[in-house]
N, C-alpha and C positions, 0 to 999 in steps of 0.2 A: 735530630730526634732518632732514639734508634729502640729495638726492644720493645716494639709497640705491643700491648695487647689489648685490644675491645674489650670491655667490661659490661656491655649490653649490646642487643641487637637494631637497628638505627631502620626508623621509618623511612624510606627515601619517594623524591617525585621526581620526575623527569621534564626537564624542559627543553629548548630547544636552544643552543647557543647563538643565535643569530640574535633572537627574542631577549634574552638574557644578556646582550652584547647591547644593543639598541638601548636598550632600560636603563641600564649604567651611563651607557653616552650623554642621555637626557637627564638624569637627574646630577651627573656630574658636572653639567654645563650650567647648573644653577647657583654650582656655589663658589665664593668670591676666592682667589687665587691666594690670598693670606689668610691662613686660618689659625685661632690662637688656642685652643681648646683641641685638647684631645679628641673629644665628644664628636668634633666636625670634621674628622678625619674615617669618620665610622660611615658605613653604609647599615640598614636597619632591615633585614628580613623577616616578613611571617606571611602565615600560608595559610588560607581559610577558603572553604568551597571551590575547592579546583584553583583560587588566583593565590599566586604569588605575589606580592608587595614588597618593592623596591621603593626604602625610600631615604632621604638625606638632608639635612637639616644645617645650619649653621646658626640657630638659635632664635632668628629671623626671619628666613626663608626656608617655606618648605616644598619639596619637590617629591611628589609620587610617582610611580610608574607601577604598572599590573602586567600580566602576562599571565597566559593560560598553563596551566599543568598540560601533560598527554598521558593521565592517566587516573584511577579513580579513586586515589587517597581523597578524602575529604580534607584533613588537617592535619598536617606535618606537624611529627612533636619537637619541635622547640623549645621543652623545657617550660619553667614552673613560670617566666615570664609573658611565651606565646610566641618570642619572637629572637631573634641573635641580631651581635651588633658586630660586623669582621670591616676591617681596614679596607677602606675604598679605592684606595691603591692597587693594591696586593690582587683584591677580588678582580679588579677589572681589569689587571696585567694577567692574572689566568687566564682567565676567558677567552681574553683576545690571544695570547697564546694557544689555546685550543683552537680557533677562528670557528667560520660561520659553517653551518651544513653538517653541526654533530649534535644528537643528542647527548643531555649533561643528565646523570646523577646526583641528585640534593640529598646530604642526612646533614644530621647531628651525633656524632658520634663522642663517647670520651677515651678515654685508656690512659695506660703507664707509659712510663715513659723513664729512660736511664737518667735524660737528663730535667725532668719535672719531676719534683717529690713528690707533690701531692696529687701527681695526676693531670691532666687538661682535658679541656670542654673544646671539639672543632669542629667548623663546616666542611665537612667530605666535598668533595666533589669527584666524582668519573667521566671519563671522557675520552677518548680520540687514544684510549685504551691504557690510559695513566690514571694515577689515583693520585688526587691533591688533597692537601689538608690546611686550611687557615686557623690559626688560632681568634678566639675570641677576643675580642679589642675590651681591654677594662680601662673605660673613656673618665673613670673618675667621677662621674655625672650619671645620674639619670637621665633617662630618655626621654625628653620633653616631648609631651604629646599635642598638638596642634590643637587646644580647645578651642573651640569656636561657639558660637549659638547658631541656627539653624542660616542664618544668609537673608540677606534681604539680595534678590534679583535685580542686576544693574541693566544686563545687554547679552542678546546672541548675537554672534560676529560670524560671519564666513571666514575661511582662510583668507580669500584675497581683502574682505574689511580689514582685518587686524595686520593683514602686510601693510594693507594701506598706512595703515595710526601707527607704522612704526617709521611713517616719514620724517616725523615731528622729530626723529632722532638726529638727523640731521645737523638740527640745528642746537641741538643740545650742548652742553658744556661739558668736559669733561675733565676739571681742575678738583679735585676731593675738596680742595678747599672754602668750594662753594658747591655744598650740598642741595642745594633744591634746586639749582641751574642744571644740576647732575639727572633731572628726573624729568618724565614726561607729565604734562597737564590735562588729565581728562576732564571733561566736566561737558553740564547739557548746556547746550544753546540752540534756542529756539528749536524744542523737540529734537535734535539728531546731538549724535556724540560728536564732540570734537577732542582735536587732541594737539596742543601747541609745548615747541620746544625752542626754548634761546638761549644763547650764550651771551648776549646785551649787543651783541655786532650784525646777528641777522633773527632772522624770526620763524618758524613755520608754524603751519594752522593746517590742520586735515581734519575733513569732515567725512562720517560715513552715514546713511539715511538708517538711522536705526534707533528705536526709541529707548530712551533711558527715563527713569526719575526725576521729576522736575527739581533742579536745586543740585543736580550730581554732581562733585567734585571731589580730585583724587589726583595725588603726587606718588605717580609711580617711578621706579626705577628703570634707566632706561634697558638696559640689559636686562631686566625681567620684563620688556615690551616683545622687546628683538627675540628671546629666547620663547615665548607663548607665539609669537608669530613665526617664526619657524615651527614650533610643533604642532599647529591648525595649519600649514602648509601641507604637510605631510599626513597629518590624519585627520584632517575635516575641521566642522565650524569647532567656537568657541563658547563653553556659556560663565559671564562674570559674573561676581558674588561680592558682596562687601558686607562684612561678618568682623570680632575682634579676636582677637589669637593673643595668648600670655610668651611673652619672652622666656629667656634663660638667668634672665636679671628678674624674674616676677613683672616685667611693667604689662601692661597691656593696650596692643594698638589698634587701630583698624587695619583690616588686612582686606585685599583686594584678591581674590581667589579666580583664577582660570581652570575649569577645567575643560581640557582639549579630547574632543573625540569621547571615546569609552575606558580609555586604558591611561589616561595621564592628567596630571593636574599640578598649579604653581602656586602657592601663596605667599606675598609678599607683602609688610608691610609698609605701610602710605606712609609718607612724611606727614607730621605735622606742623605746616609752618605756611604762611601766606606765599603763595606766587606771585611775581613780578603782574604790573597791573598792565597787560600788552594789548589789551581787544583797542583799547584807544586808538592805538597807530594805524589802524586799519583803517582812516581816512579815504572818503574817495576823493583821489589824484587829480590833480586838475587838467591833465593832457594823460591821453591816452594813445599807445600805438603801436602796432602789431609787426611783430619779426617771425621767420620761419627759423625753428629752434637748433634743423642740425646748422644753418648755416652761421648762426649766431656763434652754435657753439664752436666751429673749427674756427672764426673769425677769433676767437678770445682764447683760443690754445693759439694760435699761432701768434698772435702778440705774445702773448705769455710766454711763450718761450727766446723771447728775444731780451727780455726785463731778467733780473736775476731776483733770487729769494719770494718775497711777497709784496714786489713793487707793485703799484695801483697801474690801471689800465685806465684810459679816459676812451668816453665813450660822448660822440659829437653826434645829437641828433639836426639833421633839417628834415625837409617837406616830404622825401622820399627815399631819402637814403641815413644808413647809420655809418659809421664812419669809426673804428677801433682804432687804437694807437698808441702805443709809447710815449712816454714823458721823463723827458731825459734828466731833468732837474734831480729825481729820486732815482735815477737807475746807475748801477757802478759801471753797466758796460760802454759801450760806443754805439750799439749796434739800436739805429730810428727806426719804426716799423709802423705800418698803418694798413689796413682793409676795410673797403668799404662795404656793405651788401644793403638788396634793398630791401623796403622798408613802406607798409602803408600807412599814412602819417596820423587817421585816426582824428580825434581830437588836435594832435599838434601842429600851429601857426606859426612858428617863429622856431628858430634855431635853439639850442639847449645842450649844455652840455656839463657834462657827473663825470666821477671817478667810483671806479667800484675797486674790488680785492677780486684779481680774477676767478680765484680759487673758490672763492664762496659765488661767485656769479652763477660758474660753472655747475654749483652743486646746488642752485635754487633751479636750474634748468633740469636736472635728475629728479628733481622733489614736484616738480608740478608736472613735467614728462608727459607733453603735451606737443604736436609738433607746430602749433601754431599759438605760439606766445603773447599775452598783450601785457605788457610794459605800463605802465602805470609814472608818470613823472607830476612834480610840483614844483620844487625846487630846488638847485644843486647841494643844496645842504639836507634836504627830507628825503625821507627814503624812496628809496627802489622798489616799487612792487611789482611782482611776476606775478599773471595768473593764467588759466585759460578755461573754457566754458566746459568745458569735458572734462576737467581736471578736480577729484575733489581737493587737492590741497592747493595754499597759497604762498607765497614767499616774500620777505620782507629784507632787506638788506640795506644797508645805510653805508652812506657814501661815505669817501674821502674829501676833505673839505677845498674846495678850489679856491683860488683866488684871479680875479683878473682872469676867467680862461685856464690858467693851470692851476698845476698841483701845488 
């Protein structure tokens, strides 16, 4: 672009790059890595009472973010829409190119140009003593506006609830091919929220004490779990909303709404389709019996690592002791391996003994993260339940089926 000349004089505000760096991080982490539409390659700026709004869409999910002006424009002209739509790329490889600890200059500028005929419309920016200019993104599409109706109130969640409820991710599926395994299961029981995720091979259940709507149920995605819980990590509680929002296709669905703190907020819509029917399994175990969790866990890395790929682990309970091991039938190496640790037997009278997937053992022990584990057995073929009394989540994992003793 060369031969520029201004053709009017451009309102400008200032913000602070760091704030303007942070905004993009977060609304760019909402949206999915294949985007098919011009329109979702766009980030959406407008400027009303001192905030700036950052926000980004994929026709589905939408993602806000605010941040303060430092200075006393009321409303940045924008033009006859309110607001501009520039390449989400582009913006946020400036920025970060400018880095954090400068103030930035916002306009909207037009001018000539040798190589535009008719002129263009761009986001100015200043900064760190360069003058940037982005063209306007023409996405082909309007700008779908996130209609909703006013919300019905689900839940407030502290940061550390909603880390919690992203345990259930765990166990979640992540085959596109099976959509609703891909997602986490909120819903009330018995007055507190829970939140369960499975892949059909293990199971988790997390509960936080906080009152929801009697009858509340919601197929969220889990990366829109993960990603609200990260940002009420960082900026405080959370408050839910379950409201309907219109697509980019016209359909309309229920959308489950986070807004985090003061300055950000996530809307995603719910699946609609029945959950697998899991609160069943949650049987009480007929032997119970207590393990300390670090010792459990280097007891099942260190077999683990003697096994190659995702060979099962057998795990031999008697009266006081657990006993880990190799089972050479399924392992390609040579190499037998066993540790024992102890063990208060709990409920358990008689000898017993399962095959788990080490890797998912290992990762029921992360999810209940508790340093005194109770074990939960019935039979070599019924699941494995982890829980512990301090712990609000649970874990459920299903064996490998033995025969005769082994594998």
């Amino acid at each position: 672009m060369s031969a520029t000349v201004l053709t009017s004089t451009p309102t400008t505000v200032r913000v602070q790059s760091s704030d303007l760096i942070s905004a993009l991080a977060d609304v760019n982490a909402a949206m999915p890595r294949r985007l098919q539409r011009p329109l979702q390659h766009g980030v959406r700026i407008s400027h009303h009472g001192g905030v700036l709004l950052i926000e980004r869409t994929d026709g589905h999910t939408w993602a806000h973010a605010q941040l303060s002006t430092v200075d006393d424009v009321r409303a940045l002209d924008l033009g006859p829409a309110g607001a501009l739509v520039v390449s989400a790329r582009a913006l946020t490889g400036l920025v970060r190119a400018i880095g954090h600890g400068h103030e930035l200059h916002l306009s909207l500028v037009d001018g000539l140009s040798d190589n535009v005929d008719d002129g263009y419309v761009a986001l100015q920016l200043v900064g760190d003593g360069t003058t940037y200019r982005l063209l306007l993104l023409n996405t082909g599409d309007t700008w779908p506006t996130s209609q909703r109706s006013a919300g019905e109130h689900i839940a407030t969640l502290t940061g550390e609830q909603l880390q919690q409820l992203t345990r259930a991710v765990t166990s979640a599926d992540t085959d596109p091919t099976l959509p609703v395994l891909n997602h986490v299961y909120l819903e009330e029981h018995q007055g507190h929220l829970t939140a369960s995720g499975t892949d059909r091979y293990r199971l988790t259940e997390v509960t936080v004490p906080t009152a929801v709507p009697d009858g509340f149920t919601a197929l969220v995605p889990s990366s829109a779990l993960v990603l609200a819980a990260k940002l009420a990590r960082r900026d405080g509680s959370a408050t839910l909303s379950l409201d309907r929002q219109e697509t980019l296709e016209g359909k309309k669905l229920d959308a489950l709404t986070f807004n985090v703190g003061a300055h950000r907020s996530l809307r995603v819509p719910l699946l609609d389709s029945p959950y697998p029917k899991v609160r069943s399994l949650w049987s009480d175990p007929k032997y119970t019996l207590h393990v300390e969790r670090t010792a459990l866990r280097q007891a099942v890395r260190r077999i683990a690592e003697a096994v190659s790929g995702h060979t099962p682990v057998v795990l031999h309970f008697t009266g006081t002791a657990l006993t880990v091991r190799t089972n050479q039938q399924l392992s390609t190496s040579d190499c037998a391996a066993s540790t024992t640790i102890p063990c208060q037997p709990g409920t358990l009278t008689e000898p017993f003994t399962t095959a788990v997937q080490p890797d998912f053992l290992l990762d029921g022990l992360d999810v209940v993260a508790d340093e005194r584990i109770a074990l939960g057995l019935t039979h070599p073929t019924r699941p494995l339940i982890l829980s512990a009394p301090d712990s609000p989540a649970r874990y459920l994992l299903m064996p490998v089926r033995l025969r005769d003793g082994v594998l």
